[in-house]
C-alpha positions in Angstrom: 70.4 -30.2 139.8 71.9 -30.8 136.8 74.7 -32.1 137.9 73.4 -34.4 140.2 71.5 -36.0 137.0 75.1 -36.5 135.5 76.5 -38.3 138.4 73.0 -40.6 137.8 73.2 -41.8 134.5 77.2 -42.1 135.7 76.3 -44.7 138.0 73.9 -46.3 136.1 76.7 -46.3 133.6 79.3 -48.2 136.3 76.1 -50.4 137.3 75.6 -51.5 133.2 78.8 -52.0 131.9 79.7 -54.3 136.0 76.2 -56.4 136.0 75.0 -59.1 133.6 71.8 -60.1 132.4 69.0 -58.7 133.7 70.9 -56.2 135.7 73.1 -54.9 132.7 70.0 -54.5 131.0 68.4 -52.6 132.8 71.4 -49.9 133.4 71.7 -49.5 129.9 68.1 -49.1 129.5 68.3 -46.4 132.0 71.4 -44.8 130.9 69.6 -44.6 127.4 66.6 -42.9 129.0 68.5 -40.7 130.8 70.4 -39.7 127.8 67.1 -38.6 125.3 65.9 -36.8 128.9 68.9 -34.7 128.8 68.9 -34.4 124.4 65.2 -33.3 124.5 65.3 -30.9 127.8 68.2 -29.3 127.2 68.4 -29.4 123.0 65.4 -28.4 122.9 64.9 -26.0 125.7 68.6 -24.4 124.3 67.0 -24.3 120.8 64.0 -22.4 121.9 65.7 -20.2 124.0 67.9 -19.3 120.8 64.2 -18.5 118.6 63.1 -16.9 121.7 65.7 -14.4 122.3 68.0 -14.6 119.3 71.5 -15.8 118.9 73.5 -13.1 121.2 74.8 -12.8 123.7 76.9 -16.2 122.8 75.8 -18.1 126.1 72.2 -17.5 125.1 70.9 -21.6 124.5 74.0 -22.3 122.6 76.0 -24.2 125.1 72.9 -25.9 126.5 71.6 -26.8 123.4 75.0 -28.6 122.1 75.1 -30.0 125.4 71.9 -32.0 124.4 73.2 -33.2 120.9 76.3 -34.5 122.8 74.2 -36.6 125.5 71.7 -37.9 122.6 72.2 -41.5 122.2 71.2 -40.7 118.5 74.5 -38.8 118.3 76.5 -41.7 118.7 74.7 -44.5 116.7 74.7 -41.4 113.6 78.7 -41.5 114.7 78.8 -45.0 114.0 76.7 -45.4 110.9 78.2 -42.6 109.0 81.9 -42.2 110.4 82.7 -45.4 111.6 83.4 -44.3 115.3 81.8 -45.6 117.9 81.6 -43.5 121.2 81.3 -44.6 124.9 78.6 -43.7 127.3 80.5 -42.2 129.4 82.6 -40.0 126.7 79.4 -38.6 125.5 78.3 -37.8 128.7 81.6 -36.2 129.7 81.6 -34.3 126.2 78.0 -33.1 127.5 79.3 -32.4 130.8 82.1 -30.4 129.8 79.9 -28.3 127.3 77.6 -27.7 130.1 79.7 -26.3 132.7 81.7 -24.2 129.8 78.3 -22.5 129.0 78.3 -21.5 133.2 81.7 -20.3 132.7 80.7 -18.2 129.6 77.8 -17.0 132.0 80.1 -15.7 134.7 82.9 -14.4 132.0 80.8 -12.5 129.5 77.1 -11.7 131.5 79.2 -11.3 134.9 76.3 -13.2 136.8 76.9 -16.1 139.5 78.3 -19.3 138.3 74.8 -21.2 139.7 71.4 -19.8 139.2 69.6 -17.9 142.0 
């Protein structure tokens, strides 16, 4: 499900940065939408997992909650202000992306449980 919500705010992505106007408004709107969704369900959910259960095993919230700091759009515009680097969409979804499906592989390397969910 997850992933299908990546290959979303992908599209909306392509459909922002090829429409103008109206239409390029409204994909970045969505794109920006879809990017606190994502910082606040899984940020949040991987923090409280961490309070919940505690900080081991390693896959335990960690990987979901940087996940969610990666796709914030906060994240980049704190880039920008303070480092002077400015981040695409799409890298900071690809950078959440990537931390996301390393936190499955940490699932199936170190808990030994399926690479999806049951």
């Amino acid at each position: 499900m997850k992933l299908i919500g990546f290959a979303l705010v992908w599209l909306a992505g392509c459909w922002a940065s090829l429409g103008e106007g109206k239409m390029k408004m409204i994909g970045v709107a969505l794109v920006w939408l879809a990017g606190w969704a994502w910082a606040l369900l899984s940020g949040v959910g991987g923090l409280m997992l961490l309070i919940h259960e505690g900080p081991l095993p390693v896959t335990n919230g960690w990987f979901a909650m940087f996940s969610g700091i990666a796709a914030c759009p906060l994240t980049a515009t704190l880039l920008k202000k303070h480092a002077g680097l400015s981040v695409a969409g799409w890298a900071q979804f690809a950078v959440a992306l990537l931390i996301f499906l390393a936190g499955r592989v940490a699932v199936v390397l170190v808990l030994h449980r399926p690479f999806l969910p049951q």
